[in-house]
C-alpha positions in Angstrom: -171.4 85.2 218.7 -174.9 86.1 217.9 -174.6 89.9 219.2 -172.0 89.5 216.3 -174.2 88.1 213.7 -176.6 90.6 214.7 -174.0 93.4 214.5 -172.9 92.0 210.9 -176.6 92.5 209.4 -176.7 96.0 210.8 -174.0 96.5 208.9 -175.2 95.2 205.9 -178.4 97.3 206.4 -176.2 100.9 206.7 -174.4 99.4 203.3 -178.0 99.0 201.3 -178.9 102.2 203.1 -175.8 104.2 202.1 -176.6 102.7 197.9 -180.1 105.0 197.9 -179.6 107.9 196.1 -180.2 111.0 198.7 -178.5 108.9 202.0 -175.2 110.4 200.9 -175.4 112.4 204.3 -175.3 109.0 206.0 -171.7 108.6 205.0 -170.6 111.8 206.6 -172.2 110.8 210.0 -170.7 107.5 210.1 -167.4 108.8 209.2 -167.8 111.7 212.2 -168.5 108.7 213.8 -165.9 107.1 213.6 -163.3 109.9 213.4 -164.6 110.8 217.0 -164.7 107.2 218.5 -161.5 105.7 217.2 -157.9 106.6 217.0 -156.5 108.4 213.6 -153.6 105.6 213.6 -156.2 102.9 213.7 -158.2 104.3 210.9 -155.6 104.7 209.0 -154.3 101.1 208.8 -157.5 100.1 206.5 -157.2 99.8 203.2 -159.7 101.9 202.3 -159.0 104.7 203.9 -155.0 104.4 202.5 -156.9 104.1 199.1 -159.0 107.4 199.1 -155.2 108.9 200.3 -153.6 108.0 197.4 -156.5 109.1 195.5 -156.1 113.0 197.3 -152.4 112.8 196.2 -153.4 111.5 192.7 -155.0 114.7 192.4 -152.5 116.5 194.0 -149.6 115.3 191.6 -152.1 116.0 188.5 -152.0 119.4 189.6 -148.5 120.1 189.7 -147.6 117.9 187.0 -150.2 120.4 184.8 -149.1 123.8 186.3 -145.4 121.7 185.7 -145.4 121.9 182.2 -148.5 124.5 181.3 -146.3 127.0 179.1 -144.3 124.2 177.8 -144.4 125.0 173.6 -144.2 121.6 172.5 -147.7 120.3 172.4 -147.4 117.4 170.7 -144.7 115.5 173.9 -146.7 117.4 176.5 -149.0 114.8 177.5 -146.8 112.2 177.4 -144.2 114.7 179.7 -147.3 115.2 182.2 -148.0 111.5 182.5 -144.2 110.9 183.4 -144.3 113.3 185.4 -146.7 112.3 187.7 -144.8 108.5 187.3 -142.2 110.4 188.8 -143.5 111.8 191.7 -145.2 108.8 192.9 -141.7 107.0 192.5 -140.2 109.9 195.0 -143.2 108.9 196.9 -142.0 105.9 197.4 -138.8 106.5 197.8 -137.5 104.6 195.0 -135.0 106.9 193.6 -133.9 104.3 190.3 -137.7 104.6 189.4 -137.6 108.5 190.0 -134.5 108.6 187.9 -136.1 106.7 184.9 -139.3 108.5 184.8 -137.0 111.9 185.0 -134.6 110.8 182.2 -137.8 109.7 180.4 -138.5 113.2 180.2 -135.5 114.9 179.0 -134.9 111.7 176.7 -138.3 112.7 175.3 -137.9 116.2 174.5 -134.0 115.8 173.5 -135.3 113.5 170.7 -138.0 115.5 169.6 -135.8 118.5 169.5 -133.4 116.9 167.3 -135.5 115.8 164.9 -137.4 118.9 164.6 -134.5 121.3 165.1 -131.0 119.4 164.7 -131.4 117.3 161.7 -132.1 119.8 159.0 -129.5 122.2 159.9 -125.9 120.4 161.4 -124.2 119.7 158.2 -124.6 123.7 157.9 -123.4 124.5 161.2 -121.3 121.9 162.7 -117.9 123.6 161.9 -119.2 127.2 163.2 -117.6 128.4 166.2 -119.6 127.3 169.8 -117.2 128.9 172.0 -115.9 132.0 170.9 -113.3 132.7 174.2 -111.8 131.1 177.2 -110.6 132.4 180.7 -106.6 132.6 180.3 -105.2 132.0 183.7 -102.1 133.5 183.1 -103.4 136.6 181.5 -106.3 136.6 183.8 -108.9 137.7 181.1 -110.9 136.0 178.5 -109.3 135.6 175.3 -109.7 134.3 171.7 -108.2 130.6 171.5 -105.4 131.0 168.6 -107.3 128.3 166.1 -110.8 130.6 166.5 -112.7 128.8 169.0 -114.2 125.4 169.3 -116.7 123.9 166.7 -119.9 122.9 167.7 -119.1 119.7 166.2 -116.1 119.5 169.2 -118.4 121.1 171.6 -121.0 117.9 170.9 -118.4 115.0 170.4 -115.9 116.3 173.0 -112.7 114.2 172.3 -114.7 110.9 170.5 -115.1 110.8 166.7 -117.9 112.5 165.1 -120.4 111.0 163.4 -121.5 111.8 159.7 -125.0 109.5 160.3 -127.6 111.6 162.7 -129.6 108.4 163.2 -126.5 106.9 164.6 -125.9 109.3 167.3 -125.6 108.3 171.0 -128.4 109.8 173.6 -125.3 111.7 175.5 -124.4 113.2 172.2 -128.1 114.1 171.2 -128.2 115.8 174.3 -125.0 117.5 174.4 -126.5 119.3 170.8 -129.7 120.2 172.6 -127.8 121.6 175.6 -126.1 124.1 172.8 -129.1 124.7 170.3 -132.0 125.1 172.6 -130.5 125.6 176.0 -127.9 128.1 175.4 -129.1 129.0 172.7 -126.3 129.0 170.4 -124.6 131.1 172.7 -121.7 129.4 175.0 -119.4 132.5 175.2 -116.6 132.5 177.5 -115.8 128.8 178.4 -117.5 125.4 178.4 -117.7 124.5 182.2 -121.4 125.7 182.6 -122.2 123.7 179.6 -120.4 120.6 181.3 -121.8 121.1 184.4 -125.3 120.5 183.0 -123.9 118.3 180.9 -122.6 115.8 184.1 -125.9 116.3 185.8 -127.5 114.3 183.0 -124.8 111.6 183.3 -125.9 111.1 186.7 -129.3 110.5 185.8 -128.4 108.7 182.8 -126.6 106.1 184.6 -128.9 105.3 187.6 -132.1 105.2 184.7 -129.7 102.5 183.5 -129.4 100.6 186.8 -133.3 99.7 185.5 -131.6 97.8 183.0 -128.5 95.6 184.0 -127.1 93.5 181.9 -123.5 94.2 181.2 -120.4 94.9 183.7 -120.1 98.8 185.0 -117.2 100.6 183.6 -115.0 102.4 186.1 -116.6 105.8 185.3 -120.1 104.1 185.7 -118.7 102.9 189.4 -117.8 105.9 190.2 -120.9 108.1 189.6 -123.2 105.1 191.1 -120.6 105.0 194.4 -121.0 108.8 194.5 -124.9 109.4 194.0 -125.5 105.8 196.9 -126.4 106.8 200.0 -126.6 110.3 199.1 -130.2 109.5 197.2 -132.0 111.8 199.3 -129.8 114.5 198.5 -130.3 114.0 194.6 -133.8 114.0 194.5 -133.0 117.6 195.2 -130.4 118.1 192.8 -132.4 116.2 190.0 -135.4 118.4 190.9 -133.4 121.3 190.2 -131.6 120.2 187.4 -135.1 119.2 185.7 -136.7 122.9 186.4 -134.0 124.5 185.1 -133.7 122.9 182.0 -137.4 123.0 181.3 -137.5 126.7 181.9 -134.4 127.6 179.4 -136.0 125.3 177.0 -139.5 126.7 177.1 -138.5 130.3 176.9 -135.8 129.1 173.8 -138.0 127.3 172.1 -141.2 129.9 172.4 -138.8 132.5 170.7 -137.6 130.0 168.1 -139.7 129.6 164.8 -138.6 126.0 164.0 -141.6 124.0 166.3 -144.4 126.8 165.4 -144.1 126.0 161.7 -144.5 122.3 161.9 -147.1 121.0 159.9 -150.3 119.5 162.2 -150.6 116.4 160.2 -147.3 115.2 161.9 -148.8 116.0 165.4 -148.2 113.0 167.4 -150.8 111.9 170.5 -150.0 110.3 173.6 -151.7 106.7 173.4 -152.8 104.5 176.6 -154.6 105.2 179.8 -154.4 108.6 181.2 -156.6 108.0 184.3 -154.1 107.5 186.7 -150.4 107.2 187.8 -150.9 104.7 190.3 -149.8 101.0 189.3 -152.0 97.9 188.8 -154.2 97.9 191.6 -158.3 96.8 190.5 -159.5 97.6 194.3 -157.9 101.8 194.0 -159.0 101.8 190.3 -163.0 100.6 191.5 -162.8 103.2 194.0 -160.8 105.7 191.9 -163.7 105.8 189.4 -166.9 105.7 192.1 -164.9 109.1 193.8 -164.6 110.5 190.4 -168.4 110.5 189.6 -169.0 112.2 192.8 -166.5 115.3 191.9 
């Protein structure tokens, strides 16, 4: 018991020792140390040592999540898309795939919205009853050919067999998006049929509807079952296809929108900024955020 005692001062010692400015080599012997003495599973089970991990892979994710969305156009959302971002990843981390679904839907729900304000709004009653799809593959012909009416609206291309609606501020986030998919991501151009354009379209639904499993409340619809029944136990499968499905729709969007005038006229004064703590992605944890900002002083 006293060799114990003994052994707990010593330690106390090395900690006032390791405080004085210059003794920062002390740190790295101890650690040799103990890397050389002790087993790596050991070592690993302390806190600290799981800490200063998640701190590597904080970095890590900040990376990616900036190289993610570095030629994105829309300055104004990108912090706020980096931020979720990184939310994201350390939901995937933890394998918690209805988290990783709402930080991913928080995404696309972020620049859908901006994108129709800025670039829907001002121009639908002009366009809605132009032509979106201008042919169709004919089976029985085996070509693609002119529907007899003209082609399909955009207005039928964005409200699909449900009612339009005259009020914009009334629209459904499925609807918002469906516009988006056609303005931004195909850039006004679905030519030939709309099963691309549904494809992506369905993706989203996916997504839509586990983000939702955040928020229960009412009784699944039958469609709603179905998706959920499909995407559970297949989760580590989706992370995939949700990976994908985000990439690709960034990318269109970026290179439509950098060719577009509609965002680079915007006035600066309306420039929002992303508001709130931008340290880290982490969670509520005071012990990682001490240590988070000591290793930050020392970079």
């Amino acid at each position: 018991m006293k060799d114990k005692d003994k052994l707990k001062k010593l330690v106390q010692i090395i900690g006032d020792l390791l405080k004085v400015e210059g003794n920062e080599w002390l740190i790295d012997e101890i650690l040799k140390i103990i890397g050389e003495t002790s087993p790596v599973e050991e070592i690993a089970k302390h806190s600290v040592i799981q800490n200063i991990h998640e701190y590597c892979v904080e970095q890590k994710i900040e990376k990616q999540a900036t190289e993610f969305y570095n030629s994105f156009p829309i300055q104004e959302i990108k912090d706020q898309l980096i931020q979720d971002y990184k939310k994201m990843e350390h939901e995937r981390r933890r394998d918690d795939f209805e988290n990783f679904c709402l930080c991913l839907y928080q995404q696309i729900e972020n620049i859908t919205n901006c994108l129709f304000e800025t670039g829907v709004v001002s121009t639908w009653n002009n366009v809605k009853h132009n032509i979106a799809i201008k042919s169709f593959y004919d089976r029985n012909q085996k070509q693609y050919v002119l529907p007899t009416n003209g082609g399909t609206s955009i207005e039928k291309l964005v409200f699909q067999n449900t009612n339009p609606i005259d009020d914009l501020s009334k629209w459904q986030a499925n609807r918002k998006f469906r516009a988006i998919l056609y303005f931004f991501y195909f850039n006004k151009e679905v030519t030939r049929d709309d099963y691309e354009f549904n494809s992506i379209y369905f993706t989203h639904e996916e997504i839509y509807q586990m983000r939702n499993q955040n928020h229960r409340g009412s009784k699944p619809s039958e469609y709603q079952k179905k998706t959920l029944n499909k995407i559970q136990g297949n989760e580590s499968k989706y992370y995939f296809k949700f990976y994908g499905f985000l990439q690709d729709f960034i990318t269109q969007i970026e290179y439509n929108v950098s060719n577009q005038s509609i965002l680079t006229e915007k006035k600066t004064e309306n420039k929002k900024t992303f508001k709130g703590k931008t340290a880290n992605t982490l969670g509520d944890n005071p012990d990682l955020a001490k240590l988070f900002e000591q290793l930050k002083k020392k970079d």
